[in-house]
C-alpha positions in Angstrom: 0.0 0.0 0.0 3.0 2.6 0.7 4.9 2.0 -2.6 1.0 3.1 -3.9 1.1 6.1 -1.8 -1.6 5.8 0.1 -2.8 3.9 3.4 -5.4 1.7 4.5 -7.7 3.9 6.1 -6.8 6.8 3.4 -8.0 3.8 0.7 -11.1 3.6 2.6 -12.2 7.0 3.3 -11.9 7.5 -0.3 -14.2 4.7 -1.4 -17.0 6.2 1.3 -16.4 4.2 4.2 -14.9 4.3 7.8 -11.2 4.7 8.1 -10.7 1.4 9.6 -12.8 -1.0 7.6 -10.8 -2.4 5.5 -8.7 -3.2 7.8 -11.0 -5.9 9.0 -9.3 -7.4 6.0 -6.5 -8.2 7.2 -7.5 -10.2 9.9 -10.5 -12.3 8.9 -11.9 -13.0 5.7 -14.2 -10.1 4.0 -14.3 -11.2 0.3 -15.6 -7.7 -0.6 -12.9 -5.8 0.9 -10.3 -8.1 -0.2 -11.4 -7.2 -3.8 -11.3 -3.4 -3.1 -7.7 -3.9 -2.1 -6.9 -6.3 -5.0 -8.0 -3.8 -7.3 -6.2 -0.3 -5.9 -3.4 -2.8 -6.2 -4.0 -4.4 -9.3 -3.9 -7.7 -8.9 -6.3 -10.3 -7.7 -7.2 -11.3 -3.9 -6.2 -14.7 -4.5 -2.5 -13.6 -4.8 -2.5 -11.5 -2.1 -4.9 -14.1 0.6 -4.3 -18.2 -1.0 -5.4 -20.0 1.9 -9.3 -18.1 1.2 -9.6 -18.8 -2.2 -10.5 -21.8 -4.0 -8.1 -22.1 -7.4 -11.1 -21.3 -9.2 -10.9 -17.7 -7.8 -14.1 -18.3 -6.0 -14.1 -17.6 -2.0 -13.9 -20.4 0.5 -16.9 -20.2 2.8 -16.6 -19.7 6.6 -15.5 -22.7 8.9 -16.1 -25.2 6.9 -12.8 -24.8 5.0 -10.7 -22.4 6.7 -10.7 -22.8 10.7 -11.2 -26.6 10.9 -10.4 -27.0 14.4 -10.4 -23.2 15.6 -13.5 -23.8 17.5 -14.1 -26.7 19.4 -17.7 -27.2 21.1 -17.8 -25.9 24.7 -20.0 -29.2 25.9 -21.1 -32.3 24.0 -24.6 -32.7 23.6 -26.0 -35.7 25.2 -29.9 -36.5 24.7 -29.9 -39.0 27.3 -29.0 -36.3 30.2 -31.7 -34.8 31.8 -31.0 -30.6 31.6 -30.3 -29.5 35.1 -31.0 -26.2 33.6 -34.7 -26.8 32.6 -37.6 -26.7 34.7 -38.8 -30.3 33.8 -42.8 -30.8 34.6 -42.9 -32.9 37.7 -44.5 -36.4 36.8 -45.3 -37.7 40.7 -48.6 -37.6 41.8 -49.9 -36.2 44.4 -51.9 -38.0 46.9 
């Protein structure tokens, strides 16, 4: 972006939006952002981000591809534990 002569946020004010938007780029995939970039650069997102783009050229979609194993489930989901959590209707009856 220097060798450009421009910044980040100065890229961004001048296409209409907040200073540090496209600076969410950087950090997590936003296909539409990445193109803006691409393109004051002139060349294509896929050279400048490989791992979130298919060969294709097409993006690669959330999770699924990218952060296998980033996010691992807090608790297991077991149907045969009864939820402390929920008020369960109480079966006895009463005499």
């Amino acid at each position: 972006m220097r060798k450009t002569g421009t910044t980040l946020s100065k890229l961004a004010r001048d296409l209409g939006y907040f200073h540090t938007t496209l600076n969410n780029a950087l950090n997590m995939p936003y296909p539409k952002y990445e193109r803006l970039i691409a393109q004051h650069l002139g060349t294509t997102p896929q050279a400048i981000w490989p791992s979130r783009y298919r060969n294709d050229g097409t993006p690669k979609s959330g999770r699924g591809e990218r952060g296998l194993g980033r996010y691992k489930a807090k608790c297991k989901f077991n149907p045969t534990i009864k939820n402390s959590n929920v008020n369960h209707a109480d079966t006895r009856e009463v005499a």
